[in-house]
N, C-alpha and C positions, 0 to 999 in steps of 0.2 A: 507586357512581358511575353517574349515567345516561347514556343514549346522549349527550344533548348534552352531557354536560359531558366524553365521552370522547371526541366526534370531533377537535378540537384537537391533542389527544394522539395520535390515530391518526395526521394530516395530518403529526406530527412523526416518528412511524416509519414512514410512508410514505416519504417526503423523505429520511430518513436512511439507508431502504434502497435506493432510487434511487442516492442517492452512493457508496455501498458496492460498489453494482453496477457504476457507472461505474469505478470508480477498476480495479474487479477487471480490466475491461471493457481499458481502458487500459495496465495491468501488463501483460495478456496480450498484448495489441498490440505492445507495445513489446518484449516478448521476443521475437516471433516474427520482428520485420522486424529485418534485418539493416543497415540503415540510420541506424540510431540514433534519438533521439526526435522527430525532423523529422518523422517520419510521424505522429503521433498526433493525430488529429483531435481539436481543440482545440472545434470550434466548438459545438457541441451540449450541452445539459443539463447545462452547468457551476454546480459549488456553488459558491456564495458564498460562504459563511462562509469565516474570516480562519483559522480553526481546519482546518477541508476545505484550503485552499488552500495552506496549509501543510504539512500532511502530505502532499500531491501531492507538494511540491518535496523535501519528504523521500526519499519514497518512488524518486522518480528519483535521488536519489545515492545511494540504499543498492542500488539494482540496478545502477547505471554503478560504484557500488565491488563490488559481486560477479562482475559481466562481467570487470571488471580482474583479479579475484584467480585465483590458482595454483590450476586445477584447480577453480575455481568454487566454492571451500569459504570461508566467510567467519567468522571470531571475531566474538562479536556485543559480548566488552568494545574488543577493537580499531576495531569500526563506531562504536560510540557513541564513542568517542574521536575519532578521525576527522571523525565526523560531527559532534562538536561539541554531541552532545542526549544528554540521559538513555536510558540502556537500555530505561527504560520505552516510550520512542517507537520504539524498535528493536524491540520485542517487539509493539508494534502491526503496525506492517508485516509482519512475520516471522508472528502471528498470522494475517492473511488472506490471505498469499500459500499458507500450510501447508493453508489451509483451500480455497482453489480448486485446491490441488493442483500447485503450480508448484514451490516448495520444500520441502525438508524436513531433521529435522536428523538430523545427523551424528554428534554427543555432545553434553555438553551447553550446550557453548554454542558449538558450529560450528553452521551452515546450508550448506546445497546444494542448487542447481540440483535437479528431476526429471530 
């Protein structure tokens, strides 16, 4: 593949790490302020896609159900139940929060708070 026929393709994981970033960007905000998610600056370098937008709205119920739970420890077949989505999309989330370092698990299919 040549350069031109790869920039396309880079402009697509650019843009996707950008979101990524963002979202990490967001999670972390919203854990730190005690306020709940009123604080999270909405305005700036927001993804479009229907798929991004989506998993944002995920991503906020599955940390406003971890903030709820006993001792901050969360079952991830009880979240996807709850939640209403395949464990798969559970395990997204759960993936890049383990990966910035905010959660981690507990066995195997608890998560916790750091």
């Amino acid at each position: 593949m040549n350069l031109i026929g790869a920039f396309p393709l880079f402009k697509i994981v650019i843009s996707r790490l950008k979101c990524i970033l963002l979202f990490a960007f967001n999670v972390i905000k919203a854990h730190i302020s005690f306020s709940g998610y009123s604080s999270i600056d909405r305005s700036g370098g927001k993804c479009t896609t229907r798929y991004d937008t989506s998993l944002g709205l995920l991503t906020r119920r599955f940390v406003t159900l971890l903030k709820e739970s006993e001792d901050g420890v969360v079952d991830l077949n009880v979240a996807s139940n709850t939640l209403g989505v395949q464990k798969r999309r559970i395990y997204d989330i759960t993936n890049v929060l383990e990966g910035i370092g905010i959660l981690e698990k507990k066995s195997k299919n608890n998560i916790q708070w750091k």
